[in-house]
PDB file of N, CA, C and O in Angstrom, chain B, residues numbered from 101:
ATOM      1  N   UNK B 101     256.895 179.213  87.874  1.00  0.00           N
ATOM      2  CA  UNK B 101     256.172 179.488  86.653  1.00  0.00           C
ATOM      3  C   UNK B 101     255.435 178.225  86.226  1.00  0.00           C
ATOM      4  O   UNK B 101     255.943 177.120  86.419  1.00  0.00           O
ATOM      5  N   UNK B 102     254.194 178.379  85.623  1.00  0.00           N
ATOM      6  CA  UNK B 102     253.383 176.898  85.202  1.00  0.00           C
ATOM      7  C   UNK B 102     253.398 177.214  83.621  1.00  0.00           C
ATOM      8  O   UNK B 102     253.301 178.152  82.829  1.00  0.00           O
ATOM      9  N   UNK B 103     253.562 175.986  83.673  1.00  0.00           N
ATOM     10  CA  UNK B 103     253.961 175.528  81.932  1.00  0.00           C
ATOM     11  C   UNK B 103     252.405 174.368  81.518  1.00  0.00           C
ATOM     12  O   UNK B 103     251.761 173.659  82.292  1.00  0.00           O
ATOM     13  N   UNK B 104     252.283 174.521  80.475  1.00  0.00           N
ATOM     14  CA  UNK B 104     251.265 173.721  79.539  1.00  0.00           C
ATOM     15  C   UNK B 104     252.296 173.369  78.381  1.00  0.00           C
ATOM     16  O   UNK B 104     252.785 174.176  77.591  1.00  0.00           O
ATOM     17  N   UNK B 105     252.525 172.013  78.440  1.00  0.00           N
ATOM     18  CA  UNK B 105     252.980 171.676  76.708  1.00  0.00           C
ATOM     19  C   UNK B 105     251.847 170.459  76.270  1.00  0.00           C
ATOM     20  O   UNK B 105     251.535 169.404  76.822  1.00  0.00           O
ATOM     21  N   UNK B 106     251.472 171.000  75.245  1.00  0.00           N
ATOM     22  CA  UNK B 106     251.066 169.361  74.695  1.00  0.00           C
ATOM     23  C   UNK B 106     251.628 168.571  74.014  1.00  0.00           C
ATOM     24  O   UNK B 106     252.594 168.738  73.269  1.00  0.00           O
ATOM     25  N   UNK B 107     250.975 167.557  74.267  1.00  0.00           N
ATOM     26  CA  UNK B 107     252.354 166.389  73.535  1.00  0.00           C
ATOM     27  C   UNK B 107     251.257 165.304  72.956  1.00  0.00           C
ATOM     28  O   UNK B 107     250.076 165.149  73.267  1.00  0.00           O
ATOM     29  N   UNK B 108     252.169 164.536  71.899  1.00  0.00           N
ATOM     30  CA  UNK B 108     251.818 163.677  71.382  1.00  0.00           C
ATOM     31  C   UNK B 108     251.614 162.169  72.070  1.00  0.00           C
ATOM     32  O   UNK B 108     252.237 161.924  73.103  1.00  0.00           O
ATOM     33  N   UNK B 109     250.721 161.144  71.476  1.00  0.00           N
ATOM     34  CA  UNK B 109     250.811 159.652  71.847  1.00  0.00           C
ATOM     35  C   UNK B 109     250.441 159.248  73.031  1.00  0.00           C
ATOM     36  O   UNK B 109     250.856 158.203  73.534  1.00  0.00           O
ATOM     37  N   UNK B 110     249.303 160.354  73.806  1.00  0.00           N
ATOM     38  CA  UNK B 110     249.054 160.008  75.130  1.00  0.00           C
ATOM     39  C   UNK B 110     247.878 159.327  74.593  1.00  0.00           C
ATOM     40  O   UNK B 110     247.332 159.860  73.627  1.00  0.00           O
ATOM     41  N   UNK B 111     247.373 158.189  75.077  1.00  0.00           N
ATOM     42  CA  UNK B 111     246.267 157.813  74.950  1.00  0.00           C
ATOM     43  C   UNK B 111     245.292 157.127  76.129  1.00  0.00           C
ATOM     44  O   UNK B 111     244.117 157.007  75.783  1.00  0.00           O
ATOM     45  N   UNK B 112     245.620 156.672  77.451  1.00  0.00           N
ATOM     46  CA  UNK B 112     244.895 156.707  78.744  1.00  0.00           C
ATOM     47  C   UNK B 112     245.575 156.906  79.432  1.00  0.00           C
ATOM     48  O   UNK B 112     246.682 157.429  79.304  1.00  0.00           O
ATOM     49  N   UNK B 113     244.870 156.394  80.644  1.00  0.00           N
ATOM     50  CA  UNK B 113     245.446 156.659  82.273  1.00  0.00           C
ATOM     51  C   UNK B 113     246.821 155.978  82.722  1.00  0.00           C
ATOM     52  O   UNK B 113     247.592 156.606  83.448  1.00  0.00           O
ATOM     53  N   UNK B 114     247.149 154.560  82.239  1.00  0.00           N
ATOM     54  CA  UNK B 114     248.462 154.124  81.925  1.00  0.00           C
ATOM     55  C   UNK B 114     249.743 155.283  81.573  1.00  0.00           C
ATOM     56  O   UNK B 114     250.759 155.420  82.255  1.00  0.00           O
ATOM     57  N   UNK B 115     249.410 156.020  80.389  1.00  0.00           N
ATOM     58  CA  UNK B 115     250.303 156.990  79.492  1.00  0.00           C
ATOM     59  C   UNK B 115     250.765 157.558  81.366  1.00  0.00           C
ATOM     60  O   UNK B 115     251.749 157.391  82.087  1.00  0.00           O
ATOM     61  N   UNK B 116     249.306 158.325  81.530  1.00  0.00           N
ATOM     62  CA  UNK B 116     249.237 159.536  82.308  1.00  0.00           C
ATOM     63  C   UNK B 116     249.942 159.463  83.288  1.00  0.00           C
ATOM     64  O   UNK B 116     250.776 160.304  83.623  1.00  0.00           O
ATOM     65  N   UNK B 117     249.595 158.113  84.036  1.00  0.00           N
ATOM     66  CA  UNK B 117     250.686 157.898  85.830  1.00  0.00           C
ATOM     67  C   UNK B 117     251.808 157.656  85.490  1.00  0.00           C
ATOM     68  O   UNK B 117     252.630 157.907  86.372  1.00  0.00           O
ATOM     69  N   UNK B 118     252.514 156.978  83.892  1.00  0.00           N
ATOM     70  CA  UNK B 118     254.213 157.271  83.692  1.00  0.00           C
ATOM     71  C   UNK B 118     254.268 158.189  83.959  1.00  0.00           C
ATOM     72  O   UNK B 118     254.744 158.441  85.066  1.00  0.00           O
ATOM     73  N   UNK B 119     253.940 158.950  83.344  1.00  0.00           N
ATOM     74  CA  UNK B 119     254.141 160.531  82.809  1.00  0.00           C
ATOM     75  C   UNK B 119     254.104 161.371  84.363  1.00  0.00           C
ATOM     76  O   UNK B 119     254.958 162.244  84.516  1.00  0.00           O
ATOM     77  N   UNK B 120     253.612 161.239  84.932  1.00  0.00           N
ATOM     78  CA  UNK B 120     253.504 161.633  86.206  1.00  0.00           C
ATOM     79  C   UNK B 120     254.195 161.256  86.968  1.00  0.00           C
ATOM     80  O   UNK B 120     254.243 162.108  87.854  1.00  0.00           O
ATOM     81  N   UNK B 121     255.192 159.944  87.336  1.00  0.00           N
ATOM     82  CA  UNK B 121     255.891 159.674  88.030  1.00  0.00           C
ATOM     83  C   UNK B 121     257.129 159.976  87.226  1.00  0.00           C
ATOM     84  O   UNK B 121     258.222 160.304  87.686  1.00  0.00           O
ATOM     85  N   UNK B 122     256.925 159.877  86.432  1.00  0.00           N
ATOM     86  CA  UNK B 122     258.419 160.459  85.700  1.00  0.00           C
ATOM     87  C   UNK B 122     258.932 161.945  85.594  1.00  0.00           C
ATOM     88  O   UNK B 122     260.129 162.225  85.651  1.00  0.00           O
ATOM     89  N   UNK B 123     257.795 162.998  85.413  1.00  0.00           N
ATOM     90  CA  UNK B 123     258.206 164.053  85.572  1.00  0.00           C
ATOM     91  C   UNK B 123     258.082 164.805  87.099  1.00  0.00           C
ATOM     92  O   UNK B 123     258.485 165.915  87.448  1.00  0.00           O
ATOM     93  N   UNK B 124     257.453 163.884  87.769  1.00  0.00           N
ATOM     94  CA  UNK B 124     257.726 164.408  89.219  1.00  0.00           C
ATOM     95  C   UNK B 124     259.110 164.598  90.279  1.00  0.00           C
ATOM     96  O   UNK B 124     259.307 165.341  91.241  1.00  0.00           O
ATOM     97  N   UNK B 125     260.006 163.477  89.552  1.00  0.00           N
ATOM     98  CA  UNK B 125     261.015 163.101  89.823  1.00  0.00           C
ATOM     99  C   UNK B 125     262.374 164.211  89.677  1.00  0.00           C
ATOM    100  O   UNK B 125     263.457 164.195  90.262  1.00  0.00           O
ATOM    101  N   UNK B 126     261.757 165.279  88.518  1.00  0.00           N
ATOM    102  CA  UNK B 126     262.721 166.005  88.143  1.00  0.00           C
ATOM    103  C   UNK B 126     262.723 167.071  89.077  1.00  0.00           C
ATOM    104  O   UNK B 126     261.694 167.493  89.604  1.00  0.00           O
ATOM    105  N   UNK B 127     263.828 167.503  89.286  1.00  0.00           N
ATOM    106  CA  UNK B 127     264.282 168.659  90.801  1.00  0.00           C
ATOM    107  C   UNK B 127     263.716 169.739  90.182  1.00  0.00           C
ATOM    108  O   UNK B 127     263.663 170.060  88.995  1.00  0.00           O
ATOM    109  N   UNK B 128     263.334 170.209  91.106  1.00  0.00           N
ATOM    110  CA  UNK B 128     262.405 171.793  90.850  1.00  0.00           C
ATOM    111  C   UNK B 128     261.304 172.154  89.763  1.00  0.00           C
ATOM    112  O   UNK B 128     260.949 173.151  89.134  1.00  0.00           O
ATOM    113  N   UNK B 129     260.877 170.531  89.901  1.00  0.00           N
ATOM    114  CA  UNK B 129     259.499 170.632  88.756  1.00  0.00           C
ATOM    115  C   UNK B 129     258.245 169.973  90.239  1.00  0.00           C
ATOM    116  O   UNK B 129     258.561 169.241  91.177  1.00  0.00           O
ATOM    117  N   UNK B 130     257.157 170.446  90.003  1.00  0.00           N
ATOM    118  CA  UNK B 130     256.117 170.191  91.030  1.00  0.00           C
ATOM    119  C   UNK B 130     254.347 170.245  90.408  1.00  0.00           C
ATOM    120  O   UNK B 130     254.090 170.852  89.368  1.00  0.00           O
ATOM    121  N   UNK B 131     253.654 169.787  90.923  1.00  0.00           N
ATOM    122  CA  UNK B 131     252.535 170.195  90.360  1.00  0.00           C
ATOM    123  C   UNK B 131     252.039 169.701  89.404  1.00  0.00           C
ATOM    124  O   UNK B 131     251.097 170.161  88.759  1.00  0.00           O
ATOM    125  N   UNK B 132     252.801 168.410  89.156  1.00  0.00           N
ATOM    126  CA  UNK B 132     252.722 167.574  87.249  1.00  0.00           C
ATOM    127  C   UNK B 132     251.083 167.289  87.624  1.00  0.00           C
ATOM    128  O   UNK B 132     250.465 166.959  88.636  1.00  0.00           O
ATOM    129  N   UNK B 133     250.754 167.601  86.248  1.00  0.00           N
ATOM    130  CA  UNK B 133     248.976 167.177  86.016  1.00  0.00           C
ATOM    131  C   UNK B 133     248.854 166.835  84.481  1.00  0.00           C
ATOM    132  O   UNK B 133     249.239 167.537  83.547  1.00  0.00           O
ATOM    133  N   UNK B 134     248.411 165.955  84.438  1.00  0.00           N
ATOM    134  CA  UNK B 134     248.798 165.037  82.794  1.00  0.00           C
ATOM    135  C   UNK B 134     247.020 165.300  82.180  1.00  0.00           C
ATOM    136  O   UNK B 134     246.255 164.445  82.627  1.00  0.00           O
ATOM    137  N   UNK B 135     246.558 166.032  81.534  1.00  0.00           N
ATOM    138  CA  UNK B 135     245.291 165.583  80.810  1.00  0.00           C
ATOM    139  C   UNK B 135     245.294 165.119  79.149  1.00  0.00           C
ATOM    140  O   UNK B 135     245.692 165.508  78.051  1.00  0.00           O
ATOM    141  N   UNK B 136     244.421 163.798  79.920  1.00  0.00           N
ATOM    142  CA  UNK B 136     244.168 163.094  78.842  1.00  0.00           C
ATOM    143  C   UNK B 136     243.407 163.712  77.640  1.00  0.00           C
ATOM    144  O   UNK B 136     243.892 163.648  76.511  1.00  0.00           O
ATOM    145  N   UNK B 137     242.241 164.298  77.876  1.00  0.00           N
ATOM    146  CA  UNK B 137     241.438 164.659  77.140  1.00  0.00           C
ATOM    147  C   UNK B 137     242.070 165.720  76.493  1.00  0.00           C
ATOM    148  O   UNK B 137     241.799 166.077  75.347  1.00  0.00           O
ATOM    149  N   UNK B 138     242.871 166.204  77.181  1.00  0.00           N
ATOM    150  CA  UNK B 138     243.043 167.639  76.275  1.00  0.00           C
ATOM    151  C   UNK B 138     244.505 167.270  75.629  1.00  0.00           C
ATOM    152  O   UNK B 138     244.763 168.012  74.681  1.00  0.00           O
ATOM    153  N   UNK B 139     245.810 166.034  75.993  1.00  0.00           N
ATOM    154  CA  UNK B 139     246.900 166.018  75.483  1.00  0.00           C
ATOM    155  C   UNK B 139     247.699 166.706  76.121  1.00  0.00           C
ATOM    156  O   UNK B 139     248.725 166.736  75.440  1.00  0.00           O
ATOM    157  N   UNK B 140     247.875 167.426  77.260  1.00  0.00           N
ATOM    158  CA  UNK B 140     248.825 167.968  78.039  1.00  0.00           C
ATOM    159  C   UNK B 140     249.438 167.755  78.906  1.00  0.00           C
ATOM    160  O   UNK B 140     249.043 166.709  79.421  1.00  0.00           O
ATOM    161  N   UNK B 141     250.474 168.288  79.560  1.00  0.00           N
ATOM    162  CA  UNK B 141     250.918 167.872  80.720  1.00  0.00           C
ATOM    163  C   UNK B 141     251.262 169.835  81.348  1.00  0.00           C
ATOM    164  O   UNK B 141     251.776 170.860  80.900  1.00  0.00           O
ATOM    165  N   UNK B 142     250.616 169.389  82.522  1.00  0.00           N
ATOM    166  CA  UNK B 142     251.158 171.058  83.223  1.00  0.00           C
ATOM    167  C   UNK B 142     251.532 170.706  84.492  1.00  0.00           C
ATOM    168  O   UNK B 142     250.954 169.869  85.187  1.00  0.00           O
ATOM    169  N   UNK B 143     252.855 171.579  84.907  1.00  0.00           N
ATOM    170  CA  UNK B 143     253.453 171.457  85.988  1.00  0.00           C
ATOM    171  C   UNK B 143     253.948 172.943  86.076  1.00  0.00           C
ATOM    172  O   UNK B 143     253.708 173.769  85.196  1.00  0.00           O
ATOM    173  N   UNK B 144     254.736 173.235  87.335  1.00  0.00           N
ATOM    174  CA  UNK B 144     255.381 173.712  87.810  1.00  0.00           C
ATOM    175  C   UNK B 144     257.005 174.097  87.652  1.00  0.00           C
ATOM    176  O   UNK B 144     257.771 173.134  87.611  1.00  0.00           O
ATOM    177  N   UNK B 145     257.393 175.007  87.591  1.00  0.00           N
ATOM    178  CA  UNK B 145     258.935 175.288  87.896  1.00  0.00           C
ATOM    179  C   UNK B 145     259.744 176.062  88.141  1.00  0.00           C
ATOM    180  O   UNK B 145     258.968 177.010  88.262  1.00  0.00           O
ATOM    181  N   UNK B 146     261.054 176.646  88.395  1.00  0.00           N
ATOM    182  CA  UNK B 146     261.648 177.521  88.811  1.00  0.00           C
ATOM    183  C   UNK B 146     261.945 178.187  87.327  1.00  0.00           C
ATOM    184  O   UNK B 146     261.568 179.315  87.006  1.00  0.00           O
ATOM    185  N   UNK B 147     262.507 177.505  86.687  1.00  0.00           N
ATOM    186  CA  UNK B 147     263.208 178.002  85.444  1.00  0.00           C
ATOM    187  C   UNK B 147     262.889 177.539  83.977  1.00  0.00           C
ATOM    188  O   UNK B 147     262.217 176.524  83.794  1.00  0.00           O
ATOM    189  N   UNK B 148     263.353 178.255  82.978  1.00  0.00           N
ATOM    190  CA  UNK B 148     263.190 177.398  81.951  1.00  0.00           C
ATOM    191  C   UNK B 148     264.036 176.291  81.516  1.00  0.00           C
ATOM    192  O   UNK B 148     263.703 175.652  80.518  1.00  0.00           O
ATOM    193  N   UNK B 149     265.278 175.949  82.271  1.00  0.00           N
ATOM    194  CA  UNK B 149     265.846 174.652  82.307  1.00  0.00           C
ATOM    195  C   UNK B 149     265.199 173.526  82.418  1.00  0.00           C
ATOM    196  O   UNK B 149     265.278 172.562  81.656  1.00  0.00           O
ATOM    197  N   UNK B 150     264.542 173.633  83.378  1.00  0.00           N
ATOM    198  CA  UNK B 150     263.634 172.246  83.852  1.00  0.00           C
ATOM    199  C   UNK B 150     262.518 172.182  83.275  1.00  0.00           C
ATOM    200  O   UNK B 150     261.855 171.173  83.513  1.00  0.00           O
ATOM    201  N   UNK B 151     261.880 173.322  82.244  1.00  0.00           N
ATOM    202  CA  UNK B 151     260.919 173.136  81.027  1.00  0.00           C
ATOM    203  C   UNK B 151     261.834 172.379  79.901  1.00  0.00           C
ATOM    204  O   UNK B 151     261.387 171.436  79.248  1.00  0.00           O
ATOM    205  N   UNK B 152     263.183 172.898  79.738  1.00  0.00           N
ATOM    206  CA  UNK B 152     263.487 171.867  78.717  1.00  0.00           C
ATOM    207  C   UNK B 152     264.254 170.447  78.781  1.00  0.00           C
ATOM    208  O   UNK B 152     264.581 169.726  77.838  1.00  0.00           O
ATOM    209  N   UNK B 153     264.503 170.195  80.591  1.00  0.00           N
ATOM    210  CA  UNK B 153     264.340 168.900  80.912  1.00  0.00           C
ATOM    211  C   UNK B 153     263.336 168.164  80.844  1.00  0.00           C
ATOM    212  O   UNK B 153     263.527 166.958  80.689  1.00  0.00           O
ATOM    213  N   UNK B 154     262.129 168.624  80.929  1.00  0.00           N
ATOM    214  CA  UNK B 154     261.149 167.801  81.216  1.00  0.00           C
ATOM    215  C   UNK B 154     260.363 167.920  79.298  1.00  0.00           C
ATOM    216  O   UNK B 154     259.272 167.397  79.067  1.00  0.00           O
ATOM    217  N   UNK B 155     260.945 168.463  78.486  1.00  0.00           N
ATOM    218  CA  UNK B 155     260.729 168.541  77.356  1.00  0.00           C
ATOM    219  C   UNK B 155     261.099 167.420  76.734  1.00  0.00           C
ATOM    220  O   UNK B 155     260.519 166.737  75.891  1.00  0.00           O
ATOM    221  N   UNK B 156     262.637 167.265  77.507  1.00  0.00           N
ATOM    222  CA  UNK B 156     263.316 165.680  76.751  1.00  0.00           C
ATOM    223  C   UNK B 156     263.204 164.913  77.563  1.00  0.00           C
ATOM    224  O   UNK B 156     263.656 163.790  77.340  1.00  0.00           O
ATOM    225  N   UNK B 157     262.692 165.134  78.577  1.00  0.00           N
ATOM    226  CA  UNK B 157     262.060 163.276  79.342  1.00  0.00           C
ATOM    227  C   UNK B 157     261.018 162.987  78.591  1.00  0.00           C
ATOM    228  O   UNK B 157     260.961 161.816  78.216  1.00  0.00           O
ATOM    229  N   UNK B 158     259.927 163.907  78.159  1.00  0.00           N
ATOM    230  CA  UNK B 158     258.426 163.442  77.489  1.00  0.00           C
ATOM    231  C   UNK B 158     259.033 162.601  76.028  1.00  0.00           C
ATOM    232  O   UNK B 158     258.508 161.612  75.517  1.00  0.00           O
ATOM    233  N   UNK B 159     260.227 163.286  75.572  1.00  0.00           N
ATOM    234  CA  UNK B 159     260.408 162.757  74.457  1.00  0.00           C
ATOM    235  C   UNK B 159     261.178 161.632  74.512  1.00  0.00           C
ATOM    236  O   UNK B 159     261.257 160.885  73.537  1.00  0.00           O
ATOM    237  N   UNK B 160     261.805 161.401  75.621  1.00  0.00           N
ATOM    238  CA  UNK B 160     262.693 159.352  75.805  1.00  0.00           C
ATOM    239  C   UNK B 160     261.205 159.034  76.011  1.00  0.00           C
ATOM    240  O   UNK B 160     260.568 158.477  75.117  1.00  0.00           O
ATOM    241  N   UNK B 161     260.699 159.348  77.068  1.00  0.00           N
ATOM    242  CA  UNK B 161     259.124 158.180  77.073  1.00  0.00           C
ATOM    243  C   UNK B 161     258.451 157.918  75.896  1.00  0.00           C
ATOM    244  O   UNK B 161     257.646 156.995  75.771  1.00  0.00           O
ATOM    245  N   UNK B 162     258.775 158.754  74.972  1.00  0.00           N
ATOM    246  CA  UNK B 162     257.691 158.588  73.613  1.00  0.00           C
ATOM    247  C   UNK B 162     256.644 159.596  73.605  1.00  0.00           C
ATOM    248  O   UNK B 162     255.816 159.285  72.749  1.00  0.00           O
ATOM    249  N   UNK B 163     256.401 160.444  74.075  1.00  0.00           N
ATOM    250  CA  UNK B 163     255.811 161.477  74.295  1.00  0.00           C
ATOM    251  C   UNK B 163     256.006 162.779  73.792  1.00  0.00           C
ATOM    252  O   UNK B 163     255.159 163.451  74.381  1.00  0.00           O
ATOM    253  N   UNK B 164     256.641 163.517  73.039  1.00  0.00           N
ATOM    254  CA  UNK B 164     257.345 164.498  72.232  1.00  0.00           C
ATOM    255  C   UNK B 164     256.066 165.363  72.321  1.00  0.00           C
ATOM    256  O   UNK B 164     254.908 164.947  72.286  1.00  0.00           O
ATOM    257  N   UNK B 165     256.491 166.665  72.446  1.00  0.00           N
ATOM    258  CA  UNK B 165     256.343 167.755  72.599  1.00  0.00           C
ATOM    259  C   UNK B 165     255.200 168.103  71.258  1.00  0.00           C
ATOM    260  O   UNK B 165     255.550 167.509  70.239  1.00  0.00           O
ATOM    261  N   UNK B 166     254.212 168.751  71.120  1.00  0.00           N
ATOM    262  CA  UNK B 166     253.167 168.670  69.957  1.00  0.00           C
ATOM    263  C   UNK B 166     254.056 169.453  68.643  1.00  0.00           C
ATOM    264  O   UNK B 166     254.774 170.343  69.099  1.00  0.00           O
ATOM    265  N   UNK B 167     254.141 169.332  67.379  1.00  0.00           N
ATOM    266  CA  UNK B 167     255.102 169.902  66.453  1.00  0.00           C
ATOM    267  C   UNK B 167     256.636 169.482  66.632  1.00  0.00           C
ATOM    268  O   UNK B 167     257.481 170.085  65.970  1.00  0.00           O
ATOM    269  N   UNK B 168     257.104 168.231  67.710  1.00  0.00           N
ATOM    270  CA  UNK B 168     258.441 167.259  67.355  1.00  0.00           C
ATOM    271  C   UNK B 168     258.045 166.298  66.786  1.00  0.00           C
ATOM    272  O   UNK B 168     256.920 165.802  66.731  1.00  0.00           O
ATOM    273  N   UNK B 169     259.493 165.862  66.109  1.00  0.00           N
ATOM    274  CA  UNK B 169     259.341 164.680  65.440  1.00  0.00           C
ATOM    275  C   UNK B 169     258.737 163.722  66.111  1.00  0.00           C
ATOM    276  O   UNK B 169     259.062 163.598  67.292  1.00  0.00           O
ATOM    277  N   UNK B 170     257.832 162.911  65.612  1.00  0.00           N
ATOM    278  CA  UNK B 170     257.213 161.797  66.583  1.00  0.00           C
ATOM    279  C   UNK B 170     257.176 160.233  65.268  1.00  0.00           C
ATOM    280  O   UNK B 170     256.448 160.010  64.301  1.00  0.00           O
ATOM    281  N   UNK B 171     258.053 159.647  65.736  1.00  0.00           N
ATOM    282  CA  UNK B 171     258.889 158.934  64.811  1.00  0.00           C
ATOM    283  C   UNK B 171     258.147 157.591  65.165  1.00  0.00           C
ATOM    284  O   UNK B 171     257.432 157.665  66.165  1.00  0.00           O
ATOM    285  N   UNK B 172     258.190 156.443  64.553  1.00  0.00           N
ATOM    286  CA  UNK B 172     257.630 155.273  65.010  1.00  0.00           C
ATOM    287  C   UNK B 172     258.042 154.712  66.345  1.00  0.00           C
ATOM    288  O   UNK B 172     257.333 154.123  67.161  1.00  0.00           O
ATOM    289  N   UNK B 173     259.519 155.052  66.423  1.00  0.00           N
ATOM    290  CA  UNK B 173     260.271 154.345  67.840  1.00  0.00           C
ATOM    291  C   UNK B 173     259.736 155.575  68.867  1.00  0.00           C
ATOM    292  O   UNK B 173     259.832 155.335  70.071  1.00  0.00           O
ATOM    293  N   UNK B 174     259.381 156.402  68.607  1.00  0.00           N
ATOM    294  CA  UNK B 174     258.271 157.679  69.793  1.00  0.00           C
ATOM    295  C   UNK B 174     257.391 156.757  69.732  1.00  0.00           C
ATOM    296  O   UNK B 174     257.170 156.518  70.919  1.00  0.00           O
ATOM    297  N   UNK B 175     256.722 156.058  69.097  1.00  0.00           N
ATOM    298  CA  UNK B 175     255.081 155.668  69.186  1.00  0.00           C
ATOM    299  C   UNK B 175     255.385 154.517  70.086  1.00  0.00           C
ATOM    300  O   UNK B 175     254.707 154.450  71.111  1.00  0.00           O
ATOM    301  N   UNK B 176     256.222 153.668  69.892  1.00  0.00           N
ATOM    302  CA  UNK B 176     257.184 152.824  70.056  1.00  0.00           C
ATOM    303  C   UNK B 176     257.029 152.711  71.990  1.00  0.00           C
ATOM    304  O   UNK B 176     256.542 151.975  72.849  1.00  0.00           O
ATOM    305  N   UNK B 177     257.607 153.654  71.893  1.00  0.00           N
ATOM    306  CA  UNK B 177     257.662 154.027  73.616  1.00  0.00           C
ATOM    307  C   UNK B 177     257.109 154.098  74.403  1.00  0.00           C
ATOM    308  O   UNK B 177     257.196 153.614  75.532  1.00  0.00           O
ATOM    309  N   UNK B 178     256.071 155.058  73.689  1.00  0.00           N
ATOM    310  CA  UNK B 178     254.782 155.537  74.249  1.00  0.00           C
ATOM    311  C   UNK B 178     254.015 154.109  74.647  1.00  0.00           C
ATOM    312  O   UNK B 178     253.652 154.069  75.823  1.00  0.00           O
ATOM    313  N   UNK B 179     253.711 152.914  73.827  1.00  0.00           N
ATOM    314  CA  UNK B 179     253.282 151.808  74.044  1.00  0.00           C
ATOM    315  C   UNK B 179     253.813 151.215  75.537  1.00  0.00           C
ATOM    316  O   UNK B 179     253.268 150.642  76.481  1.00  0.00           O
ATOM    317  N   UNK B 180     255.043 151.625  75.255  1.00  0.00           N
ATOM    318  CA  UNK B 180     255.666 150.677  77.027  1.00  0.00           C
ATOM    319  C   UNK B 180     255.516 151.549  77.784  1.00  0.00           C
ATOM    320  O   UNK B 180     255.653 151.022  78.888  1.00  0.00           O
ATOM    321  N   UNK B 181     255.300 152.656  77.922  1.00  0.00           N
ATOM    322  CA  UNK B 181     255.307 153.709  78.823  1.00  0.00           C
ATOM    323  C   UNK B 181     254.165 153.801  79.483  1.00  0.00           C
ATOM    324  O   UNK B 181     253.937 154.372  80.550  1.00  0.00           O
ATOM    325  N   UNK B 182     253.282 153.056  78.611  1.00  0.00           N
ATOM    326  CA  UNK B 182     251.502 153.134  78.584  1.00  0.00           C
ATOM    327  C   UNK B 182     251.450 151.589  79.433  1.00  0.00           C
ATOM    328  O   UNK B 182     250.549 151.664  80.269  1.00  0.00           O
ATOM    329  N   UNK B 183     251.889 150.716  79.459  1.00  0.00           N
ATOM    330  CA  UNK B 183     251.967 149.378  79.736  1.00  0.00           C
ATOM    331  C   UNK B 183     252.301 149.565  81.099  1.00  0.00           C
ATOM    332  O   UNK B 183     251.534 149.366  82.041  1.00  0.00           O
ATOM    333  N   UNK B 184     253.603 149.998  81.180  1.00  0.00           N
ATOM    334  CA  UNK B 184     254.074 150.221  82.447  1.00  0.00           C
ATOM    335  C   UNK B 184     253.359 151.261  83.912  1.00  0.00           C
ATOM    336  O   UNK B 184     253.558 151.321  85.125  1.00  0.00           O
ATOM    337  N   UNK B 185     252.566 151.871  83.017  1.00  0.00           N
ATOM    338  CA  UNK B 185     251.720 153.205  83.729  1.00  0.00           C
ATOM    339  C   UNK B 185     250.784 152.244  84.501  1.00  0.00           C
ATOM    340  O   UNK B 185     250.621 152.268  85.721  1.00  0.00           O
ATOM    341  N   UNK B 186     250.105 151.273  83.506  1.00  0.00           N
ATOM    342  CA  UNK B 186     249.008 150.255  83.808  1.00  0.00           C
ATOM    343  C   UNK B 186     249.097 149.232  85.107  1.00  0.00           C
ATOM    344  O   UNK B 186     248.303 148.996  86.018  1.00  0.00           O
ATOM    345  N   UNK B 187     250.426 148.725  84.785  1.00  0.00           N
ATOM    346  CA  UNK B 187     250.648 147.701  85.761  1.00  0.00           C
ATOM    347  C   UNK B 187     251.199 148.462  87.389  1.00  0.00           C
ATOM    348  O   UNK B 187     251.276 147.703  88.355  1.00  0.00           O
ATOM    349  N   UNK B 188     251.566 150.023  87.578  1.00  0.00           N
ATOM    350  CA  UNK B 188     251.968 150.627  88.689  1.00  0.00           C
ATOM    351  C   UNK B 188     250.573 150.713  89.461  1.00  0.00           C
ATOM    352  O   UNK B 188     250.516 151.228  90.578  1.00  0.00           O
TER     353      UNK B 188
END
């Protein structure tokens, strides 16, 4: 099944290749495609388990789901997550 969530605090290509190596990683998720422009991330999966794994990975990175709390220490994250995207 393909999922679209949008999420908060993405702001370039840095955000995007975390975000992509991080949710690729998760078992029986495939297909991760992060857009910037639009704020999403769409992938692939078997179940809705691994939609709501990959719901709370976006949200440790700082990335929360569009309508979650997105708290300063989310924004917080998102900054290193974005840093770290940069330097891979």
């Amino acid at each position: 099944m393909t999922t679209i969530i949008k999420i908060q605090n993405l702001k370039c290509g840095g955000c995007a290749n975390t975000i992509m190596k991080k949710i690729s990683t998760i078992e029986n998720v495939t297909n991760v495609n992060v857009s910037i422009e639009e704020s999403t991330v769409t992938f692939d999966s078997l179940s809705q388990n691994e939609i709501t794994i990959v719901r709370h990975k976006m949200a440790v990175l700082g990335y929360p789901a569009d309508g979650e709390s997105n708290s300063v220490i989310s924004k917080a994250k998102s900054y290193f997550s974005c840093a770290s995207g940069k330097m891979a």
